[in-house]
N, C-alpha and C positions, 0 to 999 in steps of 0.2 A: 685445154687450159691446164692441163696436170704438167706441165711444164714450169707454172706459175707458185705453184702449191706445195705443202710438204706434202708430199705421197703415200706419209703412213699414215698420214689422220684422214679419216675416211671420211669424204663428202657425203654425208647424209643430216639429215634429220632422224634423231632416233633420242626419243625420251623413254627411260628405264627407271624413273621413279617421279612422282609427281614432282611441282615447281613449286618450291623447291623441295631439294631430297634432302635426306636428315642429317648427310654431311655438310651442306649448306647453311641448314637450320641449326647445325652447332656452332658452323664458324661466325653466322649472326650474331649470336649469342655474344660469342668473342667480341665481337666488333663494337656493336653496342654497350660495353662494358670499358670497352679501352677507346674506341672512337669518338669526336666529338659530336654533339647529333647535330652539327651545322652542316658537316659535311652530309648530304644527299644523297640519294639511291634510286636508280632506277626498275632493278632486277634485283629479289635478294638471292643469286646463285652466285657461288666462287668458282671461279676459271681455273682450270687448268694445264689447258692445255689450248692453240686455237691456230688458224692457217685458212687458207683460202677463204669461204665461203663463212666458216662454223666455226661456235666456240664451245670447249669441251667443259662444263662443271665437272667439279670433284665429286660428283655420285656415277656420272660416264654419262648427264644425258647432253647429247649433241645437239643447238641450239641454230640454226642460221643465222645471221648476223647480217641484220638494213640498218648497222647503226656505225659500223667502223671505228667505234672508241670515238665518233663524232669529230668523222671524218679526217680521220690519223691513219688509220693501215689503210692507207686506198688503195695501195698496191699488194694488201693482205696482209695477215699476221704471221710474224717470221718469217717474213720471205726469204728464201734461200740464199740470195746473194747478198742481201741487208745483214743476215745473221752470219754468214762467214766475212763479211767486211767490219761487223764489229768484233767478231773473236779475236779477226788479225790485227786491228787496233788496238784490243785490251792487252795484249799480250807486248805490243810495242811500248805505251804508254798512255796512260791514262787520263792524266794531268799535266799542265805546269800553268797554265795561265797564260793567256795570247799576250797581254800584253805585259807580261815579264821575258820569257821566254816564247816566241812564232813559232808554228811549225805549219806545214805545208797544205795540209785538208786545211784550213780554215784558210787560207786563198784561193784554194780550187774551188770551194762551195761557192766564192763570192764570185770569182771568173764566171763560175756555170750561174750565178742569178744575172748576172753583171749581162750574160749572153738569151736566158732564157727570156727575162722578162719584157713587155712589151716596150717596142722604140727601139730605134737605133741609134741614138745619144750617146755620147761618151759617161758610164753611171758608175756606182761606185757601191759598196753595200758594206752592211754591219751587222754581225750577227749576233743574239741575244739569247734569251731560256725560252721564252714563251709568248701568247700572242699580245696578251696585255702590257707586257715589259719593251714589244716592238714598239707597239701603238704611242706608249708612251714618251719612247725614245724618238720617233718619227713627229709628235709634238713639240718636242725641244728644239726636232731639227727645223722645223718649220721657223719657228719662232726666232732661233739664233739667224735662219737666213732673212727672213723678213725684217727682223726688228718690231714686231707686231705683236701682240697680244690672243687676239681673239678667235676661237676656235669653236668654227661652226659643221652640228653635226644635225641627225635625219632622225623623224619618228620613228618608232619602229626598230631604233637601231641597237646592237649589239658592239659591246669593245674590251669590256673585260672585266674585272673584280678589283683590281684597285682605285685607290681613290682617285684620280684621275681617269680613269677609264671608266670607272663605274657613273663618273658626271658625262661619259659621254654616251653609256648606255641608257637607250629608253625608258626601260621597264622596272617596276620599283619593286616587284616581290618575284622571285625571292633576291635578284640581286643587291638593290640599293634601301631596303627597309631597316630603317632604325640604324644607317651606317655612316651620315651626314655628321656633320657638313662636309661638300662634295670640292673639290676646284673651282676655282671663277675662270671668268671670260669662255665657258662656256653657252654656244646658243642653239639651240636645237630647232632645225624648218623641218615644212610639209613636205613627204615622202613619196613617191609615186607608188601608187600600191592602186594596181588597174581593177581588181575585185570590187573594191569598197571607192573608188574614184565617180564610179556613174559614168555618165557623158566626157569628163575631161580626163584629155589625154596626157603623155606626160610632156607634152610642151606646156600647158597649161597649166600644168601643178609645178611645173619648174617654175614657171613666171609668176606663181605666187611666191617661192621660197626665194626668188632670186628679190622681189620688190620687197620682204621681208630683212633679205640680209642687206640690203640697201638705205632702208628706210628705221631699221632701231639698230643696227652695225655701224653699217658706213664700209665700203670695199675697201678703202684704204686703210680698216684698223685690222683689218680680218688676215690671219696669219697663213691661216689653212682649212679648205673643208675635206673632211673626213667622210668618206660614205663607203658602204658593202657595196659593189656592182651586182651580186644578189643578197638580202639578208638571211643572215640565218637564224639564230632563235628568234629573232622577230615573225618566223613563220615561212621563210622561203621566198619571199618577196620580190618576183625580177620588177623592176621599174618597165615602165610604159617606155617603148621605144620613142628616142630624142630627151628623154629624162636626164641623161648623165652625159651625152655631149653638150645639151647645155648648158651644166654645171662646168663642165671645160671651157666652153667661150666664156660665160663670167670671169673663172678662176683667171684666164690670161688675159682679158681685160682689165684686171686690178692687179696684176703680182700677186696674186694667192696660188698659195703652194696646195694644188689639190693629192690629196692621200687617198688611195683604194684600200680601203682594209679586204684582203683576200685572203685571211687568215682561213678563214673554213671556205672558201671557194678554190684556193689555188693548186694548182699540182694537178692538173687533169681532172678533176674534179666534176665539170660541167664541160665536156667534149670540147674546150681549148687550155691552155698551160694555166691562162688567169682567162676571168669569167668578165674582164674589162674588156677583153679583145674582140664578146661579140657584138658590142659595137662601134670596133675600132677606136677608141677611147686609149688614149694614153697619159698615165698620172704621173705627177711629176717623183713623187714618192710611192711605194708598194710596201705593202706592210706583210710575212710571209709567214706558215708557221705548221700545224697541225700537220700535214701531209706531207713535209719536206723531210721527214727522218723515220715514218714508220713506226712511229710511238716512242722516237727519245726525245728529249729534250731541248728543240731549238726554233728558233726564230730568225727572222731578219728583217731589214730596213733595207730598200735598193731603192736607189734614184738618181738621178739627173746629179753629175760630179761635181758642179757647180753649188748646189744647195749640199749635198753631203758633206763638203769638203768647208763648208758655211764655218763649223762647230770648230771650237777652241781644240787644240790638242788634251785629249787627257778627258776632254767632254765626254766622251762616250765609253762605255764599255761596262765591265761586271767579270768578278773573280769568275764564274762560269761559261760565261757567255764563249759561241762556239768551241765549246767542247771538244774534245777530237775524236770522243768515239762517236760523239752525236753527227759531227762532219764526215764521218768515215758512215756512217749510214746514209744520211741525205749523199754523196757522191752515188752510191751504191743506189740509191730510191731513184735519182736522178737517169742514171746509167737505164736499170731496167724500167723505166716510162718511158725513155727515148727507145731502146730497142722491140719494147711488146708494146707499140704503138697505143699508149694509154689512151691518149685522147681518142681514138677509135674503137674500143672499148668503153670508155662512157657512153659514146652518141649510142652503139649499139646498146646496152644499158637501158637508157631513156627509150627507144623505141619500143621495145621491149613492155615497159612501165606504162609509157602515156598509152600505149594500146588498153593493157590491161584496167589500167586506173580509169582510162574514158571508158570502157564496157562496165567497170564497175557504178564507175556518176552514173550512167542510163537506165540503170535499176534500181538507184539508192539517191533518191533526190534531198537526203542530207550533205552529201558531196557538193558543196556548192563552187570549189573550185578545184583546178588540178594546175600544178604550177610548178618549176624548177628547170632545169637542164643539165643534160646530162647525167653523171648517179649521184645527183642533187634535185628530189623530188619529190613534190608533198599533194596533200588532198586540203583542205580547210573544208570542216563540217561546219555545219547550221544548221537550225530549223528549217525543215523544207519550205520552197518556195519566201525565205527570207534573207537577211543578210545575217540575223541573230547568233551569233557565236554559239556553238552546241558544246564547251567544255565538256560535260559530265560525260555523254557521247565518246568522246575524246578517249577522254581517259579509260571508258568502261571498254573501247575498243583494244587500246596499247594493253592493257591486261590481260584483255583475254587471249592476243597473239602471243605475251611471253608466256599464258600456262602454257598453249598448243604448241611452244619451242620457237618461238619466232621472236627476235631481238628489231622492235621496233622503239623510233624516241616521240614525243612527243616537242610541239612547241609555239609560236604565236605570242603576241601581245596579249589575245585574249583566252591562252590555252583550248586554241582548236583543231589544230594543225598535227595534222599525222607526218613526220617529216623520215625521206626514208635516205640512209648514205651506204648505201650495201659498198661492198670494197670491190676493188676493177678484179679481182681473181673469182669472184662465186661464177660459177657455173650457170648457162641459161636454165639447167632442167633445177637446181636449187630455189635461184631467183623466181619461176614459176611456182614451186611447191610453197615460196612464201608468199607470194602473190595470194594464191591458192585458200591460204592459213587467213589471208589478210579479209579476203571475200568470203569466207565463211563467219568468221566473224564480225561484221558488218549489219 
């Protein structure tokens, strides 16, 4: 894998002053004086340095990383050909604005979505900042092509921080508390979540959201439904197989324009390109984002030409939007997933993990489930032998793997989910030493 990696940051784990060290603890200091304290924390270390596997704090201690910038460097931090294809970019030009001035990355990035993503449809894309600014551009497009209103989304689900995304995220703290009123015509169905489902499978939890969107919607008002083919802060969530094909047969039974948001699934992420493919599912819109540029700035919208081409001239866009240095890294992100066969390094990834994580549930019967694919994958604790969410658990675990140097995130509806997104460059013998970190504190 040192092909993958800067070569002079050394793959190890190696802490050289407690967590944090006192260069860390002053730059806090800083932060919490000039930052605002809405903005959140997960680890209080400052980076300095980071590549493959590990991220370096400013005191030098080396930190493994199962969290990816949450799920952004999947193909690692500075990867070598990301960071010489945006130096060559910075240096040509920086700025002008696509739609003042085109230049030529911001249609190769759409050619390669236009080519990557599932279908072979004539499709068409647009590219934006971030994944909330997709979702909600994908909205519009829904709505301009239907003529419809109503925009039905999933428990459980995740979409972004503004006001419109945040009416179509679940969870109300800390996203959506005290930040109302939210958008209308939003309507939220049952989720296929096979842990906490019992007996019913996910054809049967689909055929309640579907006799839901039928019975206080109506198909014909419904513009678009929005769902993660896995969730992610909502915990990792894969739906019950037959769950999201038959949100497809409804969706094409009524003209509704169905959306994948594969903001945090897509890009190899879960051992195929998007996490819709595994089960042959194809949306009519993809909303694209965290993992397409290796930690800059970009998003996008692909779909069916037909609905894309829906939108007014002038509808769409943003002084930022497809940037070129950002486009001149996703080319480069894209290039090296296509040649260091990513998606095969995920699956290997997950094998790896579900090994590990099921010998861990068989001696830890707070483990009550083990869920995700690919290097998208979680554990959800509880009370043994219950289904009782074990938050405090939770959290007393993710603590104590970042003292011991281990960059784990937490996540779930009911904060109980150890959710882990190590980047496709760590190393097997890394990923076991966090493994390792992970089972001892347990």
């Amino acid at each position: 894998m040192t092909d993958l990696i800067s070569t002079d940051l050394l793959q190890a784990r190696n802490l050289v002053t407690e967590i944090p060290g006192p260069k860390s603890i002053a730059l806090m200091a800083r932060r919490t004086a000039a930052v605002s304290a809405g903005v959140g924390g997960t680890l209080p270390v400052f980076v300095d340095r980071a590549g493959g596997g590990v991220i370096v704090d400013v005191d030098g201690n080396s930190l493994i990383d199962l969290g990816s910038g949450i799920a952004v460097t999947t193909i690692g931090n500075a990867h070598p050909a990301v960071a010489r294809s945006v130096q060559r970019q910075a240096e040509r030009f920086t700025h002008t604005c696509f739609m003042v001035t085109p230049y030529e990355e911001y249609v190769s990035v759409c050619e390669a979505l236009n080519r990557l993503t599932p279908g072979d449809h004539d499709k068409r894309s647009a590219l934006f900042n971030s994944g909330a600014e997709a979702v909600e551009n994908a909205v519009k497009i829904a709505r301009a092509y239907t003529g419809r209103q109503a925009i039905v989304a999933f428990e459980h689900g995740y979409h972004g921080r503004t006001n419109l995304t945040m009416a179509l995220t679940a969870k109300n703290m800390p996203y959506k508390h005290s930040f109302g009123p939210f958008a209308s015509e939003i309507y939220r169905m049952p989720m296929s979540y096979p842990f906490r489902d019992g007996p019913h499978g996910g054809g049967e939890v689909a055929s309640w959201a579907i006799t839901k969107m039928d019975k206080e919607i109506g198909g014909s008002n419904i513009a678009a439904i929005i769902i993660e083919p896995i969730q992610g802060e909502g915990g990792f969530i894969v739906p019950a197989e037959g769950y999201l094909p038959a949100l497809r047969e409804y969706a094409d039974a009524h003209g509704i324009v169905l959306i994948a948001d594969e903001i945090q699934t897509g890009f190899c992420r879960t051992g195929h390109w998007f996490a819709c493919e595994h089960e042959n599912v194809v949306p009519d819109l993809i909303t694209t984002a965290k993992g397409i540029a290796d930690g800059l700035p970009l998003a996008a919208v692909t779909g069916h030409a037909s609905i894309m081409d829906a939108v007014h001239v002038g509808g769409l866009g943003g002084t930022y939007g497809g940037n070129p240095i950002a486009c001149a890294a996703a080319l480069a992100v894209i290039d090296a997933m296509e040649q260091e066969n990513s998606c095969g390094r995920a699956r290997e990834i997950e094998a790896i993990m579900r090994a590990r994580l099921q010998h861990m549930a068989d001696g830890h019967p707070m483990i009550g489930d083990i869920r995700g694919r690919g290097a998208m994958m979680a554990i959800e604790l509880v009370h043994p032998d219950t289904l009782t969410p074990d938050p405090e658990a939770t959290g007393r675990i993710a603590k104590a793997c970042h003292h011991d140097g281990v960059v784990v995130l937490t996540a779930g509806t009911f904060g109980n989910v150890l959710r882990f997104l190590p980047p496709l460059s760590i190393t097997d013998e890394l990923l076991h030493e966090a493994l390792d970190v992970l089972a001892s504190n347990l």
